[in-house]
ROTI-464495 format. One record per residue (C-alpha): residue in three letters; x, y negated, z negated. Coordinates in steps of 0.5 Angstrom, whole numbers, padded with zeros to 4 digits, always signed. Each point is the difference from the previous one (the first is absolute). Layout:
REM residues N
ALAXYZ
...
REM end
This chain:
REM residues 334
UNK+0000+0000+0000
UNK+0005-0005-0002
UNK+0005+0001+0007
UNK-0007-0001+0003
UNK-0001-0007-0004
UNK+0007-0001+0003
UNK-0001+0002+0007
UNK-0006-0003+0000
UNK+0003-0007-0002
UNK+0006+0000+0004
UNK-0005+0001+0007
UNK-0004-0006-0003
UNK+0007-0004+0001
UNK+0002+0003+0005
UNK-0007-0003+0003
UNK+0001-0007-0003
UNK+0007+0000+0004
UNK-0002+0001+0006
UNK-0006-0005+0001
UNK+0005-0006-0004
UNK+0005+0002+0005
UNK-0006+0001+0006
UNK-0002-0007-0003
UNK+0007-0003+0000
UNK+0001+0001+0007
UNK-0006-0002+0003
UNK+0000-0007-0005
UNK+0001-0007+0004
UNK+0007-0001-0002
UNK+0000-0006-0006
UNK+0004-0004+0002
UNK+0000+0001+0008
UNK+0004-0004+0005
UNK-0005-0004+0005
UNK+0003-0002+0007
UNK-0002-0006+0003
UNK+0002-0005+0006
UNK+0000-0007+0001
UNK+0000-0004+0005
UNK+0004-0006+0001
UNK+0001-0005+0005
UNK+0007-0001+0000
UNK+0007+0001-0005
UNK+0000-0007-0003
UNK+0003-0003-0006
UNK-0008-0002-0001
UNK-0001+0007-0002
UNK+0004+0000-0005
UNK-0006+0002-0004
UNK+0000+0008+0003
UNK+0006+0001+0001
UNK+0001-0001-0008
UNK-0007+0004-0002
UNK+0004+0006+0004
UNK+0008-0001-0002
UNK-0001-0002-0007
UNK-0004+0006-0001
UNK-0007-0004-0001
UNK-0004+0005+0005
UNK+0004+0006-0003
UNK-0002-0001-0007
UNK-0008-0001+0002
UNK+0002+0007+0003
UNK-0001-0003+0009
UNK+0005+0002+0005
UNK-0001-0005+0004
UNK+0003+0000+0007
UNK+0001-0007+0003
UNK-0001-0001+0009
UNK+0002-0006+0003
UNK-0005-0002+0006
UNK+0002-0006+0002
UNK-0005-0005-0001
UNK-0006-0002-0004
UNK-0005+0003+0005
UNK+0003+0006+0001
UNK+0002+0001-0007
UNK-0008-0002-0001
UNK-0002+0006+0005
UNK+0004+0005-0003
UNK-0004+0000-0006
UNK-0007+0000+0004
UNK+0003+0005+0004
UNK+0001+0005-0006
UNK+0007+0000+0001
UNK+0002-0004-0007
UNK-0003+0000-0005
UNK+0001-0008-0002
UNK+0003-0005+0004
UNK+0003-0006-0002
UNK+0001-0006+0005
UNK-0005-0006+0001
UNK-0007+0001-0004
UNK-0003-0004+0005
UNK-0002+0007+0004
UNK-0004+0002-0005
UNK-0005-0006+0001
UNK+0000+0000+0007
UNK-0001+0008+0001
UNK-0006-0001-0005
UNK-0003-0003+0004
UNK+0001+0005+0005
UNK-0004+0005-0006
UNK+0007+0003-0002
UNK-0001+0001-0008
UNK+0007-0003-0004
UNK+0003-0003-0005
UNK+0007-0004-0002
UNK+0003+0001-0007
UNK+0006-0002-0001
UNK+0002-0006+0002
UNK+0008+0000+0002
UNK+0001-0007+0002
UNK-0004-0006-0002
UNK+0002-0005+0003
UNK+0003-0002+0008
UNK+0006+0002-0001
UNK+0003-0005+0006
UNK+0005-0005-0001
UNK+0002-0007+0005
UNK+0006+0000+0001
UNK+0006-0005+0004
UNK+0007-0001+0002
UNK-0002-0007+0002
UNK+0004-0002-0007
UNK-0004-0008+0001
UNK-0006+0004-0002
UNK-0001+0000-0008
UNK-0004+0005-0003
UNK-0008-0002-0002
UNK-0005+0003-0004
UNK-0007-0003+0004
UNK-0002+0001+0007
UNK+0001-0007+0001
UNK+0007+0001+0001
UNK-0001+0004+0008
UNK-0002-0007+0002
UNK+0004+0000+0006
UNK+0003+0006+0001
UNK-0001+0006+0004
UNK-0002+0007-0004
UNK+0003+0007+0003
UNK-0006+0005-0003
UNK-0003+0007+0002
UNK-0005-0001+0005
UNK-0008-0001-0001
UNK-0004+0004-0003
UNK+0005+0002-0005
UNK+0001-0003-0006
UNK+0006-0003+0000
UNK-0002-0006+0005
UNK-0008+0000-0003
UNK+0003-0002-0007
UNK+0004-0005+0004
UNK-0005-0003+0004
UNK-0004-0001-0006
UNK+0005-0003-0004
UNK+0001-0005+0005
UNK-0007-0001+0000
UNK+0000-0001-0007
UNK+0005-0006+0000
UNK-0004-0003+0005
UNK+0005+0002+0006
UNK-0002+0001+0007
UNK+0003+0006+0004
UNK+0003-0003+0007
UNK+0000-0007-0003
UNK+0003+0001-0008
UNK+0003+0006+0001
UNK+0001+0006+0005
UNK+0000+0007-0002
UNK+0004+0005+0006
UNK-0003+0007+0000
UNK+0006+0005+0000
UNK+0001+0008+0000
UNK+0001+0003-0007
UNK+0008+0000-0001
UNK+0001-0005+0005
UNK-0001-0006-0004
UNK+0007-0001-0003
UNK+0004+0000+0007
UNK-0006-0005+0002
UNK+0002-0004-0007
UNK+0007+0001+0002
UNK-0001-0003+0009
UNK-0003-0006-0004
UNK-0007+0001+0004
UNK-0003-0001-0008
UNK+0002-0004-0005
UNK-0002+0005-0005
UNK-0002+0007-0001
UNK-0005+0004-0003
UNK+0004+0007-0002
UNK-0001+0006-0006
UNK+0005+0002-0004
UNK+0006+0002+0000
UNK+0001-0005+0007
UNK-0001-0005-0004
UNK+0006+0002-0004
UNK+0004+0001+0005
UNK-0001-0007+0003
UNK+0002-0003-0006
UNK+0006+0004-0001
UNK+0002-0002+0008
UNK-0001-0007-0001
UNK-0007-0002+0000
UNK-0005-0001-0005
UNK-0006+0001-0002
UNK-0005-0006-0001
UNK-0008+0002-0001
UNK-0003+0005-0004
UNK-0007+0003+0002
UNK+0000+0005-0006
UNK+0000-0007-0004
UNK-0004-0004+0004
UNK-0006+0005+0002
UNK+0000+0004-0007
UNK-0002+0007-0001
UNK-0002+0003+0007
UNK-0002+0007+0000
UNK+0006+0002+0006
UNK+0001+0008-0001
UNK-0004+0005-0003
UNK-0001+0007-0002
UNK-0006+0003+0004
UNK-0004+0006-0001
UNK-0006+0003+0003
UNK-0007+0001-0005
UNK+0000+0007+0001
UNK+0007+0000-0003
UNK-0003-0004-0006
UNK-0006+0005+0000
UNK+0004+0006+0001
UNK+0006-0001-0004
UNK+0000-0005-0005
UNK+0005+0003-0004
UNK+0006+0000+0005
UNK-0002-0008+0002
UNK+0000-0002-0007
UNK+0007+0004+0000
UNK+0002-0004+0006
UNK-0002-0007-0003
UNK+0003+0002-0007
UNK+0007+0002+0003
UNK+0000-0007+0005
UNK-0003-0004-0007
UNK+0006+0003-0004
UNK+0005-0002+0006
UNK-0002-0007+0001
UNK+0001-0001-0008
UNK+0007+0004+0001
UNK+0002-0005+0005
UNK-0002-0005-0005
UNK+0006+0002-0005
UNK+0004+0004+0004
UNK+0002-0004+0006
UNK+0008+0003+0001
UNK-0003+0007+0001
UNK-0005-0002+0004
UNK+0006-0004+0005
UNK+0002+0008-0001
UNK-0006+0002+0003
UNK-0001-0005+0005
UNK+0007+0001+0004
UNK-0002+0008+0001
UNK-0006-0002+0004
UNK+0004-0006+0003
UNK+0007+0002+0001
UNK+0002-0004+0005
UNK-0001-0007-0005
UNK+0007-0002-0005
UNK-0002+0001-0007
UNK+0001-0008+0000
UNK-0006+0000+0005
UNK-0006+0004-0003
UNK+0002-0003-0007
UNK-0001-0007+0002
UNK-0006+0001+0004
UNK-0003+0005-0005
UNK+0001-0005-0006
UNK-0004-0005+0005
UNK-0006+0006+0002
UNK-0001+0000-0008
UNK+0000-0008-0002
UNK-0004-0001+0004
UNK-0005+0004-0001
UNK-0001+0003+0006
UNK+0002+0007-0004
UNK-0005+0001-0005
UNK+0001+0001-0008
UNK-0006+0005+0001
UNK-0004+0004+0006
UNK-0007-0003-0002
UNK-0003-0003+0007
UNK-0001-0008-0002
UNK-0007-0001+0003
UNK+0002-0008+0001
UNK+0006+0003+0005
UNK-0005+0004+0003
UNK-0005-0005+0001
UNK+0006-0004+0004
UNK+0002+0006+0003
UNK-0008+0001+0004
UNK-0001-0009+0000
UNK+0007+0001+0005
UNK-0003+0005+0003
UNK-0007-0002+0001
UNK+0004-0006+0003
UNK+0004+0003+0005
UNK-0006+0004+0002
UNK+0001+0008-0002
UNK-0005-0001-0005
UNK-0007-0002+0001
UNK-0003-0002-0007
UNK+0004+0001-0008
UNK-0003+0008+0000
UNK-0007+0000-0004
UNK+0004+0006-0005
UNK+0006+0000-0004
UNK+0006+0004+0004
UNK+0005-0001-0005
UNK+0000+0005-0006
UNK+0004-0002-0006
UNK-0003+0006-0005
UNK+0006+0004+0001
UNK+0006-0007-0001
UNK-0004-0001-0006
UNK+0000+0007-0003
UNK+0008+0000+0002
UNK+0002-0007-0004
UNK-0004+0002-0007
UNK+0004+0007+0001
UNK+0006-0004+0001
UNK-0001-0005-0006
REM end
C-alpha cells in the first residue's frame, strides 16, 4: 500500500512537470524583442533624436528592435508607412494633414523639430547680423523653391515688415543643395540654409545674420508619424517608441558629448568641429525639442502654411496629433 501511495504521487508529479513544461514552452516570452521599422526622409543632423533612441540604447531598453531606412525625402518616406513597408515614419508632418483629406487615417507623435531649422547666412562682410525681417529690405534671398516651407516663411516675413517682394525684397527659388554655390557666385546676398552649412559657411568666412528659429517661434517642422491601425493595433509598441524618443531628447538635453559621438556614426563625412558646433546651435534654439510632445501651437502654424501655400483645404475638423503617448513617456521620465 504504501509503495503504491509512493508511485501514485511520483506520476501526479510527473503529470505537474510536464504540463509546466508544455506551458513554459508555449507562453508568450516575458520579455520578447519586437521588430520595427521607421522610415526616414534623409540621414540628417535634424534626426538626431532617432539616432540617440537607437544607439544609446533607448529602444533597446523599451524591448523595440527598430530597423532605420533611408527614403530619400519626405513624400517617400510618408509613402512607406502608407504603404505598410514602416511602421512609423519620420519627416514633414504635413502629410498627415494633407492624406487625411485623402481618407488616410493617421497621427503625429513626437515632435522631432520644433522650429524651422534654417538660418540666413552671408560672405557679404557689409551686411550685419539682424533680428526683425525689416533688415531684408533691400536684399536678395536664395530660398527653397515655392511651396516649400523655407520660401513660405520668408515671404510672410517679408509681408510682416511691410516689405513688397520685387520691390523691397527679392527672393530666388534654388534647388536643395545649391543655395551656397548660388551665395558663393554672389547671385544673392543672402541664403537660407539647414545645419551643418551653416557652420561650414562661418567657419569658410562668412557669417550668419538672421535667425528663423528665432523670428518664426515654434513650428512643427519633423515629426513622427504613425497609421490609427497602428495605435488600435498595437498601443503597446507605439507608447515604447515614444517613451524611447522621449527618453533620448532629454539625454540630448544632459549629455551632449555622447550625442556629438553618435551623431558623427550617422554622419562620418563631417569634422567633429563641424557636428559640434552645429549640433549645439540644433539645441539652443529649440529646433531640437526637450521632449517629444506635439506643440498644438507648432501644429497650428505648420497647417496655416499649408493652407496658404495650397496643399490644404481648411484646418482638419479632428485632431490629427496625439499627445497621449508623449505624455504618459514624460511623467514615467520624471
Amino acid at each position: 500500500m504504501r509503495s503504491g501511495k509512493v508511485i501514485g504521487i511520483f506520476l501526479v508529479l510527473l503529470l505537474l512537470a510536464g504540463l509546466s513544461f508544455f506551458f513554459l514552452k508555449n507562453a508568450p516570452p516575458q520579455n520578447e524583442i519586437q521588430k520595427v521599422t521607421v522610415s526616414q526622409a534623409f540621414q540628417h543632423l535634424l534626426y538626431i533624436g532617432l539616432y540617440v533612441a537607437k544607439d544609446a540604447g533607448f529602444f533597446a531598453g523599451e524591448g523595440l528592435d527598430v530597423t532605420i531606412t533611408t527614403a530619400g525625402g519626405d513624400a517617400q518616406a510618408f509613402a512607406a508607412l502608407t504603404g505598410g513597408k514602416a511602421d512609423f515614419a519620420q519627416g514633414d508632418p504635413a502629410f498627415v494633414a494633407i492624406s487625411s483629406e485623402k481618407g488616410w487615417d493617421g497621427k503625429v507623435i513626437v515632435m522631432a523639430v520644433d522650429r524651422a531649422a534654417i538660418w540666413g547666412v552671408t560672405f557679404d562682410t557689409s551686411i550685419q547680423p539682424f533680428t526683425t525681417p525689416a533688415g531684408f529690405k533691400g536684399k536678395k534671398i536664395a530660398t527653397y523653391p515655392d511651396p516649400n516651407t523655407s520660401y513660405v516663411i520668408q515671404e510672410q516675413l517679408a509681408r510682416q515688415a511691410g516689405l513688397t517682394l520685387g520691390k523691397d525684397v527679392f527672393i530666388q527659388q534654388v534647388p536643395f543643395g545649391s543655395e551656397l554655390a548660388t551665395l558663393k557666385r554672389r547671385v544673392v546676398d543672402i541664403a537660407q540654409t539647414i545645419e551643418p552649412n551653416v557652420t561650414q559657411v562661418e567657419l569658410q568666412g562668412g557669417r550668419t545674420v538672421f535667425s528663423y528659429p528665432d523670428a518664426w517661434g515654434p513650428l512643427a517642422f519633423t515629426g513622427v508619424m504613425v497609421s490609427q491601425k497602428m495605435i488600435d493595433d498595437n498601443p503597446a509598441t507605439v507608447q515604447k517608441f515614444v517613451s524611447a524618443y522621449e527618453h533620448a531628447l532629454k539625454y540630448i538635453q544632459t549629455n551632449f558629448d555622447s550625442t556629438v559621438q553618435i551623431a558623427r556614426k550617422y554622419l562620418p563625412d563631417l569634422p567633429e568641429q563641424v557636428v559640434r558646433v552645429a549640433l549645439k546651435r540644433l539645441v539652443a534654439s529649440g529646433c531640437i525639442p526637450p521632449h517629444a510632445e506635439v506643440n498644438p501651437l507648432s501644429w497650428d502654424r505648420l497647417l496655416k502654411i499649408r493652407i496658404e501655400v495650397g496643399d490644404l483645404k481648411s484646418i482638419p475638423a479632428k485632431s490629427l496629433i496625439d499627445n497621449s503617448f508623449a505624455e504618459r513617456a514624460l511623467h514615467s521620465y520624471k
